[in-house]
C-alpha positions as CSV (number, residue, x, y, z in Angstrom):
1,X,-107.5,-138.8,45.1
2,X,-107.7,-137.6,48.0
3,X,-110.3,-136.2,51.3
4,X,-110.1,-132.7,52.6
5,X,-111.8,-129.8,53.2
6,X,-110.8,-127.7,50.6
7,X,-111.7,-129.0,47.0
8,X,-108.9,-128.4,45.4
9,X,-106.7,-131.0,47.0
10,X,-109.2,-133.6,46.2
11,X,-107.0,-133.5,42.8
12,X,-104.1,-134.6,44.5
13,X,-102.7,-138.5,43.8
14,X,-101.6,-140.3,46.9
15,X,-98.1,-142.1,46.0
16,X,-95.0,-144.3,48.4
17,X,-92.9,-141.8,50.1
18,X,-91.3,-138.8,48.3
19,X,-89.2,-135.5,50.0
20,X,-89.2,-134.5,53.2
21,X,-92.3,-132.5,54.0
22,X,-92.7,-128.7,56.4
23,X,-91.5,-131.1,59.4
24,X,-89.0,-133.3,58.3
25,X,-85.5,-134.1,57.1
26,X,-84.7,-135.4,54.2
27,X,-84.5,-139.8,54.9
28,X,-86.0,-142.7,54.5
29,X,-88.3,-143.7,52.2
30,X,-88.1,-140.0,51.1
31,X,-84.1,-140.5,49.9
32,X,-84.9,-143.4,48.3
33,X,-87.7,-141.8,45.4
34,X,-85.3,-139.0,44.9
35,X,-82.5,-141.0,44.6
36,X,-84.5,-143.3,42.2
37,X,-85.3,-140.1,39.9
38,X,-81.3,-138.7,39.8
39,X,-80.5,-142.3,38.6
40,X,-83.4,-143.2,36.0
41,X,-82.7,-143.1,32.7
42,X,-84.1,-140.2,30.7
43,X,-86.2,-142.3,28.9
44,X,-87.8,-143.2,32.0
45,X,-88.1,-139.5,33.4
46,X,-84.7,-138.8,35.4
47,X,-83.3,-135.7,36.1
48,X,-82.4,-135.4,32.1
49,X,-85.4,-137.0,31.2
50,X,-88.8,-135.3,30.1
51,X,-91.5,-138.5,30.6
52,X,-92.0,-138.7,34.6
53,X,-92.5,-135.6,36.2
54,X,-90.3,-135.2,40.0
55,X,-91.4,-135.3,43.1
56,X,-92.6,-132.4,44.8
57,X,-90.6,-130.3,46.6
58,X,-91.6,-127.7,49.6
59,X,-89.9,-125.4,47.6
60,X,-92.2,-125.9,45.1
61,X,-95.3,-125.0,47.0
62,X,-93.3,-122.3,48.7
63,X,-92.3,-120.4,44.9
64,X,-95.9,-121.1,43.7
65,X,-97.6,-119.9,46.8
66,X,-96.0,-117.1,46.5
67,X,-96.2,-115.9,42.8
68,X,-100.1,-116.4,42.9
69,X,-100.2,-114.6,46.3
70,X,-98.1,-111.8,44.8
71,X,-100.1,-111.2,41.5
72,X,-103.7,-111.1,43.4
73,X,-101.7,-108.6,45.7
74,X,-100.7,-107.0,42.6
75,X,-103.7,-106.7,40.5
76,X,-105.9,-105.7,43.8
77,X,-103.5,-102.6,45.0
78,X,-103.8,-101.7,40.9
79,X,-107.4,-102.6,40.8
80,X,-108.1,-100.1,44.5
81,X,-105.7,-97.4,42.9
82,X,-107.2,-97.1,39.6
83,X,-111.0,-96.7,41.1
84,X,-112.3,-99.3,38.4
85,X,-114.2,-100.8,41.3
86,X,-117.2,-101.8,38.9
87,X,-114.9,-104.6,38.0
88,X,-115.4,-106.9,41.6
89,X,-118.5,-108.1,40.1
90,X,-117.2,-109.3,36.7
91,X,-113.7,-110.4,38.1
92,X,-115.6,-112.7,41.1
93,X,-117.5,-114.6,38.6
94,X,-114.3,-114.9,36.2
95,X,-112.7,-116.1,39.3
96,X,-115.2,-118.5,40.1
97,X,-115.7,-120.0,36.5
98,X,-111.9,-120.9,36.7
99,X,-112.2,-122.1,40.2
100,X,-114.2,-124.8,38.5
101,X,-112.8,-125.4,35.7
102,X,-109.8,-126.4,38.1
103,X,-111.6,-128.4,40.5
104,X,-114.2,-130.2,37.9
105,X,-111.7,-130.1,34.9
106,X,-109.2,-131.3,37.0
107,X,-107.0,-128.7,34.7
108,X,-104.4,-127.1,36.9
109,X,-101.3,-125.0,35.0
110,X,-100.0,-121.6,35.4
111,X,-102.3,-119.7,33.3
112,X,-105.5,-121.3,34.9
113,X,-104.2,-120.9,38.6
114,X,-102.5,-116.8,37.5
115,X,-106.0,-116.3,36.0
116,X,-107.6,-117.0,39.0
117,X,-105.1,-115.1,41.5
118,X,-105.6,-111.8,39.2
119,X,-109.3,-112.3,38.7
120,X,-109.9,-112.4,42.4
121,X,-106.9,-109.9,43.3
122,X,-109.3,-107.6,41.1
123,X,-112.3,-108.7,42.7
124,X,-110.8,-107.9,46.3
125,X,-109.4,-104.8,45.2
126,X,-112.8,-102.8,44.1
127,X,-114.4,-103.8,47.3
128,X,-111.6,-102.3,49.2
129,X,-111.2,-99.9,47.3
130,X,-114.7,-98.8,46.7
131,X,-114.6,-99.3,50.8
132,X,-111.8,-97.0,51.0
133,X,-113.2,-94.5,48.8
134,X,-116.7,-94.6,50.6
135,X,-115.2,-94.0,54.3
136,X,-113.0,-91.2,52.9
137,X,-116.1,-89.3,51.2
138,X,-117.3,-86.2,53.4
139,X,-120.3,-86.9,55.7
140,X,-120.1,-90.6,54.6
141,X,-122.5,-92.5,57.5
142,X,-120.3,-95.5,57.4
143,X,-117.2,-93.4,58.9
144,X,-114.0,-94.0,57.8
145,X,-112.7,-96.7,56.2
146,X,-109.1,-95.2,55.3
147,X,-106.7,-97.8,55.7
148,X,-108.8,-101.0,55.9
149,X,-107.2,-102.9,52.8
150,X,-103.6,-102.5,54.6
151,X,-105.3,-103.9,57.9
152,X,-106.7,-106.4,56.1
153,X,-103.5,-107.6,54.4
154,X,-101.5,-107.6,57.9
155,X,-104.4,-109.5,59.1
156,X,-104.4,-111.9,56.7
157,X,-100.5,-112.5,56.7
158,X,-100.5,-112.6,60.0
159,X,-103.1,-115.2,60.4
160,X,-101.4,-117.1,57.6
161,X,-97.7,-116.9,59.5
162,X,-99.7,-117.9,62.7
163,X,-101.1,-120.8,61.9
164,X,-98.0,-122.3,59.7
165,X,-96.6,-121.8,62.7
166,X,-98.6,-123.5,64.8
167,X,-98.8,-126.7,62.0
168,X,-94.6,-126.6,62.0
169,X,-94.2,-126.4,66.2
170,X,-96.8,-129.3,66.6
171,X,-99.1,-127.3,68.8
172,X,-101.8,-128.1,67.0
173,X,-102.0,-132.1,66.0
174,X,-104.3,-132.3,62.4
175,X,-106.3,-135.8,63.4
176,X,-109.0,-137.4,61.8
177,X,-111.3,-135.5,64.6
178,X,-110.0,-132.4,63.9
179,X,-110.5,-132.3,60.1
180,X,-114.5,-133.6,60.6
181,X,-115.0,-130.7,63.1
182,X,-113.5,-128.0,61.2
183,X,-115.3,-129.3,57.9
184,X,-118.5,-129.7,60.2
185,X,-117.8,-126.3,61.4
186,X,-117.4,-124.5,57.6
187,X,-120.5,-126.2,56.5
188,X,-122.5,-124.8,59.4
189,X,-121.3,-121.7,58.6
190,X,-121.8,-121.5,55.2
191,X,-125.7,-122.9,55.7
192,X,-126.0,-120.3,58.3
193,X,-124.9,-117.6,55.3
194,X,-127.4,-119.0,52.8
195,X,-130.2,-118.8,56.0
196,X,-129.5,-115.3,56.0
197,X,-129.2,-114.8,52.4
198,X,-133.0,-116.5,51.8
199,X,-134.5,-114.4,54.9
200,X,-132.8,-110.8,54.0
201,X,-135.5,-110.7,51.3
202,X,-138.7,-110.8,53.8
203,X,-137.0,-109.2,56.6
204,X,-134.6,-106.8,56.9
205,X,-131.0,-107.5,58.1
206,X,-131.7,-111.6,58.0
207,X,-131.3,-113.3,61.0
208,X,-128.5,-110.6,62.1
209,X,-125.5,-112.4,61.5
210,X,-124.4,-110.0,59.0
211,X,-125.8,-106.7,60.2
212,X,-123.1,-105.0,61.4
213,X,-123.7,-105.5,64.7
214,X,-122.7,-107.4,68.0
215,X,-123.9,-110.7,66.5
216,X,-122.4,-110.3,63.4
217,X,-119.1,-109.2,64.8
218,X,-119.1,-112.6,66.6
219,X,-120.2,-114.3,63.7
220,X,-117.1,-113.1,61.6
221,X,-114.8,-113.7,64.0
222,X,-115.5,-117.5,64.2
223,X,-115.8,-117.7,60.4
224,X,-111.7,-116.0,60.7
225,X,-111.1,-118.7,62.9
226,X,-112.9,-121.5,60.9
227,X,-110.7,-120.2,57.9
228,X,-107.7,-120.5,59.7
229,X,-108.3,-123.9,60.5
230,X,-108.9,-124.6,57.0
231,X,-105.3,-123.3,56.5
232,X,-104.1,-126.0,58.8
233,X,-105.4,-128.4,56.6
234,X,-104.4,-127.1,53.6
235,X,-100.8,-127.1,55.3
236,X,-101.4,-130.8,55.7
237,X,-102.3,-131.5,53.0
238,X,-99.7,-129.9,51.1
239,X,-97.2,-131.5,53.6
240,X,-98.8,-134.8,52.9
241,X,-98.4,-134.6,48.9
242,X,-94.8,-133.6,49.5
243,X,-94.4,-137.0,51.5
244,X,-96.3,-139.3,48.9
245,X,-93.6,-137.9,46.1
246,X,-96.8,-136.7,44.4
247,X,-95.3,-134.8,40.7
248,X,-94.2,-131.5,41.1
249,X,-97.0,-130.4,38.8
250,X,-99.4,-130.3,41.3
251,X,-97.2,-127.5,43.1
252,X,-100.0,-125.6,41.1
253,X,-103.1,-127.1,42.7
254,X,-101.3,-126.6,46.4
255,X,-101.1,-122.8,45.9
256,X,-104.6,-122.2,44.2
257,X,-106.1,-124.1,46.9
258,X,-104.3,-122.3,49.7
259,X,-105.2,-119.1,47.7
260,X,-109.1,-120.1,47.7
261,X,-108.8,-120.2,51.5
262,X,-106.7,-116.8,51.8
263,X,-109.3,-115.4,49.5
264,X,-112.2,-116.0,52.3
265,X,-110.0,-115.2,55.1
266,X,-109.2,-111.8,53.5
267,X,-112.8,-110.9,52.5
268,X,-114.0,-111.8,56.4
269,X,-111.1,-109.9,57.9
270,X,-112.1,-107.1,55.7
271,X,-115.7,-107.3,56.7
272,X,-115.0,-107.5,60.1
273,X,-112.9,-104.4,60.0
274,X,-115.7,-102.5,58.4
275,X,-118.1,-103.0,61.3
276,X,-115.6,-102.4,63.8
277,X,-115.0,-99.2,61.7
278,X,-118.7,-97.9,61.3
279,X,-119.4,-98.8,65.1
């Protein structure tokens, strides 16, 4: 198993050397577990055998990122369009039920991981759309809010592009140091959401940090920077499975746990928009 930030990769086997990973070439110890699966028997799980599964490709991670990201996209544009907005509620705690099943369970397939992406592309898509909706009613306090889910997509895209980016070009090195701070970082966060949670109920607003106001503007912009930092983990780690030869059936753990992070950056991007909106 292995350590990281995000729980889902704690799933992920370590192995000796497999395909190349986002940074490198296909060599080394890399062409020699590939080659070793082409020329195994199919008894003994080559490529016309069914026992061992093959290493893990970066196409693999690619295809599956994609089709989860694509169906949340899906069933939140549907979800926003329709105005069944009463379903965020009941689609979050689907969402999070299978979350950990996956984690806990250690059961990761495509009907587990789909579930997931459409329960929370439902989820995001009433609160945007119930956003939407709200800024576009007349005399609505909050102002307008027409528009936000697209700005929140490019946002999150763009963040995502950035920082893969950023991981492939070296600019930023993931060390030892870097991981501790931004897992540091997340769970200050995170006890600094539960603090306001536990004092909104005596006084009004919390502590501020989700107000709407200067403090709370601040306050999501370094949570959007905390998640993108998770990202560059996550691309590590995915780069690091790819590496070890880990099976190709964990392709499907890689993409739900880059989706749990594009989940949180999405909803902070979206609440940041909002109070730049009603300001």
């Amino acid at each position: 198993m292995r350590s990281s930030s995000n729980p889902a990769f704690r799933n992920l086997p370590t192995g000796q050397g497999g395909y190349a990973g986002f940074n490198d070439r296909f060599g080394g110890a890399a062409a020699g577990t590939a080659a070793a699966y082409q020329q195994a028997p199919a008894g003994l799980g080559g490529a016309q055998g069914s026992g061992l599964d093959r290493p893990l490709t970066v196409d693999d991670v690619v295809q599956k990122t994609a089709i989860t990201a694509g169906v949340a996209l899906l069933a939140g544009v549907l979800t926003a369009f329709s105005g069944m907005y009463w379903l965020a509620l009941p689609a979050f705690i689907v969402g999070l039920v299978v979350s950990l099943i996956i984690i806990f369970a250690q059961k990761s397939n495509a009907p587990l991981v789909l579930t997931y992406s459409i329960a929370e592309g439902v989820a995001l898509g009433g609160i945007t759309g119930a956003l939407e909706a709200y800024g576009s009613t007349p005399g609505a306090s909050g102002g307008g809010y027409a528009g936000i889910g697209f700005q929140a997509i490019a946002g999150t895209i763009g963040v995502f592009i950035g920082m893969l980016v950023v991981y492939k070009t070296g600019a930023v090195k993931v060390t030892p140091r870097l991981t501790k701070m931004v897992i540091g970082a997340m769970f200050g966060v995170v006890g600094l959401m539960l603090i306001n949670f536990v004092v909104s109920f005596f006084t009004t607003g919390g502590i501020g940090i989700r107000s709407g106001g200067p403090l709370a503007i601040l306050f999501s912009i370094v949570v959007i920077g905390i998640a993108a930092f998770m990202l560059l983990l996550d691309f590590d780690q995915a780069d690091r499975a790819i590496k070890d030869g880990v099976p190709a059936k964990y392709s499907w753990y890689i993409a739900f746990g880059l989706m749990t992070t594009m989940v949180w950056l999405y909803l902070e991007i979206l609440r940041l928009l909002s109070y730049m909106r009603s300001n």
